[in-house]
N, CA, C and O atoms as a GROMACS GRO file, in nm:
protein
  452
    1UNK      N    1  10.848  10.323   7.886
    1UNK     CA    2  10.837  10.447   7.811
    1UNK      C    3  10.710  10.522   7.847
    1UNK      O    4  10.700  10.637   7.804
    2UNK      N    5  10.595  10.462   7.934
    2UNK     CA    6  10.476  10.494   7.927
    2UNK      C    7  10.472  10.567   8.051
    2UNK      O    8  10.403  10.669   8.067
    3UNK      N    9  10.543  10.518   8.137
    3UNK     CA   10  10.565  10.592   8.257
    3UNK      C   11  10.636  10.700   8.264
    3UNK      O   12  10.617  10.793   8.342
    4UNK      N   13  10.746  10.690   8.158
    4UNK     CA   14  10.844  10.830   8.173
    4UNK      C   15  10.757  10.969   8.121
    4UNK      O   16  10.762  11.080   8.173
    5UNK      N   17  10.674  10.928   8.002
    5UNK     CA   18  10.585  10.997   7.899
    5UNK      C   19  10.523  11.045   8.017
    5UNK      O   20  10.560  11.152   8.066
    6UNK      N   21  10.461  10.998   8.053
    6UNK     CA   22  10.330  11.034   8.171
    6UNK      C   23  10.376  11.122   8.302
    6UNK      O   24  10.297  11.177   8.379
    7UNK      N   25  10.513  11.124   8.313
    7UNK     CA   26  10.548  11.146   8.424
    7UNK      C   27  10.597  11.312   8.344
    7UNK      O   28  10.577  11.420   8.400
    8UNK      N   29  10.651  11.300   8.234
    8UNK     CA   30  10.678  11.416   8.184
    8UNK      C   31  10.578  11.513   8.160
    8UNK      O   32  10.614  11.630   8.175
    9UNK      N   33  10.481  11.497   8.131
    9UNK     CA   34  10.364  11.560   8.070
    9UNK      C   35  10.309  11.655   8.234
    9UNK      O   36  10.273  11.771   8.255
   10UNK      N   37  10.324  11.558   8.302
   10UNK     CA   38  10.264  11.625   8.457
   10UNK      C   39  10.366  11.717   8.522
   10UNK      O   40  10.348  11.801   8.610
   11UNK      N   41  10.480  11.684   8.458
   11UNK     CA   42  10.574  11.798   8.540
   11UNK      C   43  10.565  11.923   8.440
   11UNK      O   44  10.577  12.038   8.484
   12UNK      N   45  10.544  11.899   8.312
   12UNK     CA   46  10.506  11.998   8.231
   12UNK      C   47  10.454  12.108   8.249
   12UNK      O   48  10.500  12.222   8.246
   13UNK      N   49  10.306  12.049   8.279
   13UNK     CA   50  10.179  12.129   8.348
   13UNK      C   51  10.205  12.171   8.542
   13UNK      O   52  10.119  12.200   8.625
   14UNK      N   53  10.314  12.161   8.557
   14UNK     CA   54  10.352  12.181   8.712
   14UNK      C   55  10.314  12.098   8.804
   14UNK      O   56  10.329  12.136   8.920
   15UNK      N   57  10.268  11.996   8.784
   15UNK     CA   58  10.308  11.866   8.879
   15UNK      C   59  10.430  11.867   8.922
   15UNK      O   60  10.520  11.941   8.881
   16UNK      N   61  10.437  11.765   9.026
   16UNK     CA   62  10.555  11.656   9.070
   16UNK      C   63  10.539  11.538   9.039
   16UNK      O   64  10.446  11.483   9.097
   17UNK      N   65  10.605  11.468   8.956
   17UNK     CA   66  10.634  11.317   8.984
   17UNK      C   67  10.718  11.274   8.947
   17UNK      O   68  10.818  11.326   8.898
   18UNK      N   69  10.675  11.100   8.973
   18UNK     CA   70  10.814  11.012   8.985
   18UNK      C   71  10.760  10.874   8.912
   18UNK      O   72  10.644  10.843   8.884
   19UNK      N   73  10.900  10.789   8.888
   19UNK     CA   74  10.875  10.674   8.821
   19UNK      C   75  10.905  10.591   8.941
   19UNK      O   76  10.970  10.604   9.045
   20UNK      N   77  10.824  10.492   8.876
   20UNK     CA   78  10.843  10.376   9.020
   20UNK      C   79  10.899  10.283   8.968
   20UNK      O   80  10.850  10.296   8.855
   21UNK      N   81  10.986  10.170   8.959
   21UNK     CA   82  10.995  10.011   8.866
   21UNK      C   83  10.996   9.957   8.983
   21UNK      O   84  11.054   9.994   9.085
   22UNK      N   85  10.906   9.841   8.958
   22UNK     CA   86  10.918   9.689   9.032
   22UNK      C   87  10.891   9.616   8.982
   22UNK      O   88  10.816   9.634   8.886
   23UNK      N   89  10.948   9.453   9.021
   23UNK     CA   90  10.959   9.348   8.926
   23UNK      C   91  10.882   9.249   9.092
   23UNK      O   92  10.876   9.261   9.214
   24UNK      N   93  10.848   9.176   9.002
   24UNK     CA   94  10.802   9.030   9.100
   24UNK      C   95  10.871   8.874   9.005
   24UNK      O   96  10.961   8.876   8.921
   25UNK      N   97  10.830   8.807   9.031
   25UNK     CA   98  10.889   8.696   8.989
   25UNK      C   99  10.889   8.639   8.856
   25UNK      O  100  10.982   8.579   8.802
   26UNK      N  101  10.757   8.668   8.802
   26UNK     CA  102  10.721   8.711   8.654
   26UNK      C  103  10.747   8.812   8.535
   26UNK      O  104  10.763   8.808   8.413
   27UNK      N  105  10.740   8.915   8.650
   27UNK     CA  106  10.731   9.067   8.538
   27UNK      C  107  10.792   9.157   8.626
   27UNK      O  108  10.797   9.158   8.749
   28UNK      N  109  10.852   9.255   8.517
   28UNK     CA  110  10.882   9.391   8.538
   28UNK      C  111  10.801   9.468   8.531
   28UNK      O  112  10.715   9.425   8.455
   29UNK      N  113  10.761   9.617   8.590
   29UNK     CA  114  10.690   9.701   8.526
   29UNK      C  115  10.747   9.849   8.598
   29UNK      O  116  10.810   9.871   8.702
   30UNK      N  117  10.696   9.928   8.499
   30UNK     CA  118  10.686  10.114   8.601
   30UNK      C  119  10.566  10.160   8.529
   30UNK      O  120  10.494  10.138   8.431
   31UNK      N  121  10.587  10.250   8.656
   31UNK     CA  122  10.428  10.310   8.640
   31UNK      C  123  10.504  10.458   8.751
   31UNK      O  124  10.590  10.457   8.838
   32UNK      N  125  10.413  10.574   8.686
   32UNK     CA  126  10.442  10.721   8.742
   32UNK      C  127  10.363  10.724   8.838
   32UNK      O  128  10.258  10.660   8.843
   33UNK      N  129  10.413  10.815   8.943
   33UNK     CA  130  10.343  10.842   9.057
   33UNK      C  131  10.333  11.025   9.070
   33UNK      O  132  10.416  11.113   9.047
   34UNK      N  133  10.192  11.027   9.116
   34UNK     CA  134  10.224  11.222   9.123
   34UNK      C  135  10.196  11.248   9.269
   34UNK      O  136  10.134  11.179   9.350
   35UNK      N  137  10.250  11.351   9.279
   35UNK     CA  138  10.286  11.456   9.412
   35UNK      C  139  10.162  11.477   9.498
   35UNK      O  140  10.146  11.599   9.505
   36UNK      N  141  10.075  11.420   9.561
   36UNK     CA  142   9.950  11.536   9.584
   36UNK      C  143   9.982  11.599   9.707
   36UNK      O  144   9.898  11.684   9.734
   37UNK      N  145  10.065  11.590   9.783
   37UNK     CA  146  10.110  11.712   9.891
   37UNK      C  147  10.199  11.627  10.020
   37UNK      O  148  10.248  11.515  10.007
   38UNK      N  149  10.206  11.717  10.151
   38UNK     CA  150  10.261  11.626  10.213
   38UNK      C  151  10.150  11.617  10.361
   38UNK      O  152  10.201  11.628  10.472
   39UNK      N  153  10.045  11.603  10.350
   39UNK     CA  154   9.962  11.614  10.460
   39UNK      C  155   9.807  11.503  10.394
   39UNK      O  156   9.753  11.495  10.284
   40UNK      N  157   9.785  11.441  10.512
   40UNK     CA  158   9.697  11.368  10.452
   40UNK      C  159   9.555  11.460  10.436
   40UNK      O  160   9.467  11.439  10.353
   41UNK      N  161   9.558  11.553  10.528
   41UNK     CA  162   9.442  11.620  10.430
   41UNK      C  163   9.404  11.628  10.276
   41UNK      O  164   9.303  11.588  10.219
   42UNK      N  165   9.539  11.708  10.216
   42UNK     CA  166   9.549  11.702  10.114
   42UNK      C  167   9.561  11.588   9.987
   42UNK      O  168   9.527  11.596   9.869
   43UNK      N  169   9.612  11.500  10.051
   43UNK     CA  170   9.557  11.370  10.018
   43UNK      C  171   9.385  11.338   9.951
   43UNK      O  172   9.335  11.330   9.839
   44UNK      N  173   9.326  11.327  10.124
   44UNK     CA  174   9.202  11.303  10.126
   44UNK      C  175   9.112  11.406  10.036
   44UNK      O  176   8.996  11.368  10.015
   45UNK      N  177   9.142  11.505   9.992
   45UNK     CA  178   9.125  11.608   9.882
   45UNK      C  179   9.074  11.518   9.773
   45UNK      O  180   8.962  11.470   9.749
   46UNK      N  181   9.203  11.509   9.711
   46UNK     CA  182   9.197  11.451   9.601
   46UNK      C  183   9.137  11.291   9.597
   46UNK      O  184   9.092  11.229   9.500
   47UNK      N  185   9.150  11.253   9.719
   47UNK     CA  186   9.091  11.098   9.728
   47UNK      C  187   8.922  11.065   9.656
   47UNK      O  188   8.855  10.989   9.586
   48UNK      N  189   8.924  11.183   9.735
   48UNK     CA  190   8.753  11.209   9.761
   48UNK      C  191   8.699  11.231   9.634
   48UNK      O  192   8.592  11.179   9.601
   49UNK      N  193   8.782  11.328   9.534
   49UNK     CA  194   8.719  11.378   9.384
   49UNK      C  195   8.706  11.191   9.282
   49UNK      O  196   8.624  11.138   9.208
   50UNK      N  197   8.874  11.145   9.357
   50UNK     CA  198   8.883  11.032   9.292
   50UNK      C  199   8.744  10.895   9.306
   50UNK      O  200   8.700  10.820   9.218
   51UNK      N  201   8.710  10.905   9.432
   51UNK     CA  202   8.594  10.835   9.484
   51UNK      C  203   8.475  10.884   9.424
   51UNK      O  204   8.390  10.807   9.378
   52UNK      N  205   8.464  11.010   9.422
   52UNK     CA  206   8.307  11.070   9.325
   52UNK      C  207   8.348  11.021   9.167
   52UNK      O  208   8.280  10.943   9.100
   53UNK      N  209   8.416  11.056   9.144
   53UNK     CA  210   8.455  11.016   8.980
   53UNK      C  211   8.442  10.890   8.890
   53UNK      O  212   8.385  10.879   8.781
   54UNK      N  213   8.500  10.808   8.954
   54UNK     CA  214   8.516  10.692   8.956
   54UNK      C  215   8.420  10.583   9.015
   54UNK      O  216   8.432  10.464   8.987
   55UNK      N  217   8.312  10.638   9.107
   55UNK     CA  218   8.248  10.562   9.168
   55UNK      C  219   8.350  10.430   9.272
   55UNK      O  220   8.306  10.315   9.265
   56UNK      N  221   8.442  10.447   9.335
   56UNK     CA  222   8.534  10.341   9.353
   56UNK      C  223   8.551  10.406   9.544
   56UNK      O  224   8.552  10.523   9.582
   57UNK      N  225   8.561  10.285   9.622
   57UNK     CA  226   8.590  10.360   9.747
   57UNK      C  227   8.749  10.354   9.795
   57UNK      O  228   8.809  10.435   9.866
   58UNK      N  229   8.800  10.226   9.729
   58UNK     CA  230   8.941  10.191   9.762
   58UNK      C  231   9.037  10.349   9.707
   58UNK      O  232   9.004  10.383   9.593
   59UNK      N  233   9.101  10.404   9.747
   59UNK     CA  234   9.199  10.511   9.662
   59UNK      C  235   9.332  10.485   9.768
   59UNK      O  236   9.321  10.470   9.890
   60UNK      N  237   9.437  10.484   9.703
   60UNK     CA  238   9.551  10.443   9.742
   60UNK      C  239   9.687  10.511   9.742
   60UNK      O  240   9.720  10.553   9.631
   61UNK      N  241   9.752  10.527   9.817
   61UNK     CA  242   9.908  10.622   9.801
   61UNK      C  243  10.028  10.572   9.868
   61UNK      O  244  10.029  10.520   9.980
   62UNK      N  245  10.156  10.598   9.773
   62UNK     CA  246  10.272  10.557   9.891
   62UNK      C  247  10.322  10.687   9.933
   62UNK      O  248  10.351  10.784   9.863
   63UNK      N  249  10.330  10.669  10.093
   63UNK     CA  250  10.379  10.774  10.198
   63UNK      C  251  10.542  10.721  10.202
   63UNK      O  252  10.596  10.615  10.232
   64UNK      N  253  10.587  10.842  10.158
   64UNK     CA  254  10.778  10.851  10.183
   64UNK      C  255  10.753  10.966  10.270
   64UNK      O  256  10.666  11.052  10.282
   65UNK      N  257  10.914  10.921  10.354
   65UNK     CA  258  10.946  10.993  10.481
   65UNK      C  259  11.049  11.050  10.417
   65UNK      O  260  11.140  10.984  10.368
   66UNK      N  261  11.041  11.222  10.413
   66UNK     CA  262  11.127  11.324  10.362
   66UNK      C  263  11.164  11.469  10.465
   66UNK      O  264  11.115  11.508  10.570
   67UNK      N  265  11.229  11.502  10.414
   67UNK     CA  266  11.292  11.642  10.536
   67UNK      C  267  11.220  11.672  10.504
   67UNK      O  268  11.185  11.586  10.585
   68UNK      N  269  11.115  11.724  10.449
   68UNK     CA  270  11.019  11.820  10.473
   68UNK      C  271  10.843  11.779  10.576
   68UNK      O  272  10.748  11.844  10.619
   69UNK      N  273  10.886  11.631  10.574
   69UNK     CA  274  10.765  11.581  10.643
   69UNK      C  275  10.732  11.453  10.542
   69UNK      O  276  10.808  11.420  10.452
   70UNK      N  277  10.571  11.368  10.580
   70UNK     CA  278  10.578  11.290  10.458
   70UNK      C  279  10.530  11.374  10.305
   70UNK      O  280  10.515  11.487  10.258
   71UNK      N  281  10.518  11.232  10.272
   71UNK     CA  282  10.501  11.331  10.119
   71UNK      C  283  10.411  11.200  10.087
   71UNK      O  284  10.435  11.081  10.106
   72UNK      N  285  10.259  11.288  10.014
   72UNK     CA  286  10.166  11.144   9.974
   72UNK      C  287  10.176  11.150   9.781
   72UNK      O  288  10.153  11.245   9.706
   73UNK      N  289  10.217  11.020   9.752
   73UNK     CA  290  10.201  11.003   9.617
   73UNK      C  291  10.107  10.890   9.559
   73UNK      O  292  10.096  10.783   9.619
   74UNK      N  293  10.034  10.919   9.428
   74UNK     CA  294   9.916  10.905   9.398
   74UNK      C  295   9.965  10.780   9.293
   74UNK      O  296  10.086  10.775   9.273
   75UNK      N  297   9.907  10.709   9.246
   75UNK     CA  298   9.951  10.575   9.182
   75UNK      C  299   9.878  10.591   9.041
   75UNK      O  300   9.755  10.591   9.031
   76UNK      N  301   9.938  10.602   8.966
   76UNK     CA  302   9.882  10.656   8.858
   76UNK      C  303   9.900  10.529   8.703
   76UNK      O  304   9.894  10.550   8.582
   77UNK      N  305   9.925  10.376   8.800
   77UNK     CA  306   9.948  10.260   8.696
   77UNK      C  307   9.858  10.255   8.596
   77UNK      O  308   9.739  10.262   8.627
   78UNK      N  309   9.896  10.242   8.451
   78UNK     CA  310   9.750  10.203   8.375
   78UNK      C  311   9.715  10.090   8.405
   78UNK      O  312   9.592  10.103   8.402
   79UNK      N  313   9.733   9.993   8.431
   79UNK     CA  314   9.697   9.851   8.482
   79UNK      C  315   9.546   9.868   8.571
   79UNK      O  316   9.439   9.807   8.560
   80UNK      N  317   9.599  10.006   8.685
   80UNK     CA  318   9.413  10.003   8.768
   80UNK      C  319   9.366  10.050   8.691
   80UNK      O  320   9.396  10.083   8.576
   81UNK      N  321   9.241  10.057   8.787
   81UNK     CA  322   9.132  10.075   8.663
   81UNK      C  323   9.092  10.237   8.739
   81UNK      O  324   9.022  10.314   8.673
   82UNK      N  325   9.130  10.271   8.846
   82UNK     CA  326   9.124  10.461   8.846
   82UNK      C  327   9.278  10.498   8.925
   82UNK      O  328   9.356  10.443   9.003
   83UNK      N  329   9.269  10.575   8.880
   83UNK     CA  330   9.385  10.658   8.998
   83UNK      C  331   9.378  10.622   9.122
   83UNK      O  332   9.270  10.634   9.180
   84UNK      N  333   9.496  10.567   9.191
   84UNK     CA  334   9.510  10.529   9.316
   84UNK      C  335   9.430  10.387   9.295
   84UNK      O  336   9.330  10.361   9.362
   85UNK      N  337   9.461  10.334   9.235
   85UNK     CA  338   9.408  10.160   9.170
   85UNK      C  339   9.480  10.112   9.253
   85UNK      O  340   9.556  10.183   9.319
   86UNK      N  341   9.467   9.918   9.273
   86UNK     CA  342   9.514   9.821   9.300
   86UNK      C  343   9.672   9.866   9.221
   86UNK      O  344   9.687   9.903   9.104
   87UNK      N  345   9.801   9.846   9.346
   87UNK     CA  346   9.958   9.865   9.337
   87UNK      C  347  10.012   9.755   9.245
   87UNK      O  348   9.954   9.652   9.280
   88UNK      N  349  10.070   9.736   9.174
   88UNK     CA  350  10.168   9.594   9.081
   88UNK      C  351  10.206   9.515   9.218
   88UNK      O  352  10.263   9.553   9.320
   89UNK      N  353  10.158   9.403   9.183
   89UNK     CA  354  10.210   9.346   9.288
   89UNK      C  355  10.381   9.268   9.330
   89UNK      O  356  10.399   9.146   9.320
   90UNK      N  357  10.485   9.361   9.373
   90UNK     CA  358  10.601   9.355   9.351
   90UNK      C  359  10.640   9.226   9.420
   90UNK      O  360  10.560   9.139   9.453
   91UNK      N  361  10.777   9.224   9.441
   91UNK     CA  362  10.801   9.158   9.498
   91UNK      C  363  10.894   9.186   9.683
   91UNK      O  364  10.983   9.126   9.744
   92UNK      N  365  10.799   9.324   9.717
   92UNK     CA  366  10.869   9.402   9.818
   92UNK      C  367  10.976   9.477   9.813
   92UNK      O  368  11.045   9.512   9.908
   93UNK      N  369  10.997   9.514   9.648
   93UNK     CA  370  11.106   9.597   9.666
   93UNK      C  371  11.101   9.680   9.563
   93UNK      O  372  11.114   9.633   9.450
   94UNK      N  373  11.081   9.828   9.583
   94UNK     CA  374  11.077   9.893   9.456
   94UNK      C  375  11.189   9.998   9.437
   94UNK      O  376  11.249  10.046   9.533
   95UNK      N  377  11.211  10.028   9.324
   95UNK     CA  378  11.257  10.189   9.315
   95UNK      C  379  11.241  10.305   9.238
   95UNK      O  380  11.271  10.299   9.118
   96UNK      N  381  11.193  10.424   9.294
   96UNK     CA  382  11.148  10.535   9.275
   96UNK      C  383  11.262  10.636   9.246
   96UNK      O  384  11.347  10.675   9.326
   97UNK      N  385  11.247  10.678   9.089
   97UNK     CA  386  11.311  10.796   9.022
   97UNK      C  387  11.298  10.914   9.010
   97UNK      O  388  11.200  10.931   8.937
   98UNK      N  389  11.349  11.030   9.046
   98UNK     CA  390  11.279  11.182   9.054
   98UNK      C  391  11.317  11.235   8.979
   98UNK      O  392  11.426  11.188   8.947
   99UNK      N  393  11.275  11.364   8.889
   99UNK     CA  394  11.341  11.440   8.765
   99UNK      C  395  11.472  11.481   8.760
   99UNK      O  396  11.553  11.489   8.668
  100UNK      N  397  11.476  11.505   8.879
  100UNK     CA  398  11.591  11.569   8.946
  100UNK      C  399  11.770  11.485   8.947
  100UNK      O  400  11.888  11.520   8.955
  101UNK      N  401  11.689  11.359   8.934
  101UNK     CA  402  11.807  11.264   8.911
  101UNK      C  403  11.840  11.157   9.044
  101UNK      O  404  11.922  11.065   9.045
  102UNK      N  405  11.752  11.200   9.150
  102UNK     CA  406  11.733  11.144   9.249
  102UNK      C  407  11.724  11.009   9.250
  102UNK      O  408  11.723  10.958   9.138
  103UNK      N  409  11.716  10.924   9.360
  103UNK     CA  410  11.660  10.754   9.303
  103UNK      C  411  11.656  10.690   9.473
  103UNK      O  412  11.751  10.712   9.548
  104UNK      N  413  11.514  10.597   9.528
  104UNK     CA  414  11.511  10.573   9.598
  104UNK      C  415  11.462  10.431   9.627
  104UNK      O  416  11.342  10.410   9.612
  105UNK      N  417  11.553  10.316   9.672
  105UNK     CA  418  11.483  10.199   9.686
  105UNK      C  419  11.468  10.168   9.786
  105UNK      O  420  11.552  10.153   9.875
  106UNK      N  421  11.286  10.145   9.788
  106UNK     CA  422  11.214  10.099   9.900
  106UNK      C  423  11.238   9.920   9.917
  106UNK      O  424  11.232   9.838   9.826
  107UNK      N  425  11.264   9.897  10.054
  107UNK     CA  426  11.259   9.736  10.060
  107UNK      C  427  11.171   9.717  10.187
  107UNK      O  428  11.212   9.760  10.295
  108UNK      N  429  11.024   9.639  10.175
  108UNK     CA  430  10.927   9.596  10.299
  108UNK      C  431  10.911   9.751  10.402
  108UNK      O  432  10.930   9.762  10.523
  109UNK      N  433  10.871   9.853  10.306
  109UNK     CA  434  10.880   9.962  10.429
  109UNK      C  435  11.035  10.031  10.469
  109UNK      O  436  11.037  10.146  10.514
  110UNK      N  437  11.121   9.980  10.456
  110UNK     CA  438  11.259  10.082  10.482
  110UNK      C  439  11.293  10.188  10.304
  110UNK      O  440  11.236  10.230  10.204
  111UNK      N  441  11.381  10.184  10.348
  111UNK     CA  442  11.417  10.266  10.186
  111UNK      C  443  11.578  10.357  10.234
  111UNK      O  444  11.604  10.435  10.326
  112UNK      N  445  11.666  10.297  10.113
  112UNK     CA  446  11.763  10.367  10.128
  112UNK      C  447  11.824  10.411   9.955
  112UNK      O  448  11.790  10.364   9.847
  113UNK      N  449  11.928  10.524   9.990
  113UNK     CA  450  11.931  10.600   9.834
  113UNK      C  451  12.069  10.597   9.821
  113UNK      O  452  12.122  10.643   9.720
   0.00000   0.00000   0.00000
């Protein structure tokens, strides 16, 4: 529920995002992911505010391969401890929900919908 909440609130304010669920052998979890563009510049943008902010050097994103080019999304789990935190550690297989109704499961790097 914490992820959908979170994910709503940002599309609100004109974000993009998405829900992620992955389970490992123990646990389930989701956690929202937001849009920050499709170029790693733009990325490194926001990396960088995240690194001054936070004092933290690690910042982290999953790159999906889309018709428009990639697309970098920002990890927004409460579990880390900043934006672009340490990922849930799955069990290599996740899947990603879009507002739109979309749905994409990643397995070890491939991904099919």
């Amino acid at each position: 529920d914490f992820a959908i909440t979170l994910a709503a609130m940002m599309e609100a304010v004109g974000g993009s995002a998405r829900v992620v669920t992955a389970k490992n052998s123990t646990a389930g979890h989701a956690y929202p992911e937001l849009y920050i563009g499709n170029s790693s510049e733009q990325f490194e943008v926001a990396a960088a505010y995240i690194r001054h902010r936070y004092h933290v050097t690690d910042v982290g994103c999953h790159i999906t391969d889309g018709e428009d080019g990639p697309g970098y999304w920002l990890n927004l789990d409460w579990w880390s401890r900043h934006p672009g935190g340490r990922f849930f550690a799955d069990d290599g297989e996740r899947v990603t929900y879009y507002p739109d109704g979309r749905w994409e499961r990643i397995v070890r790097g491939t991904s099919s919908q």
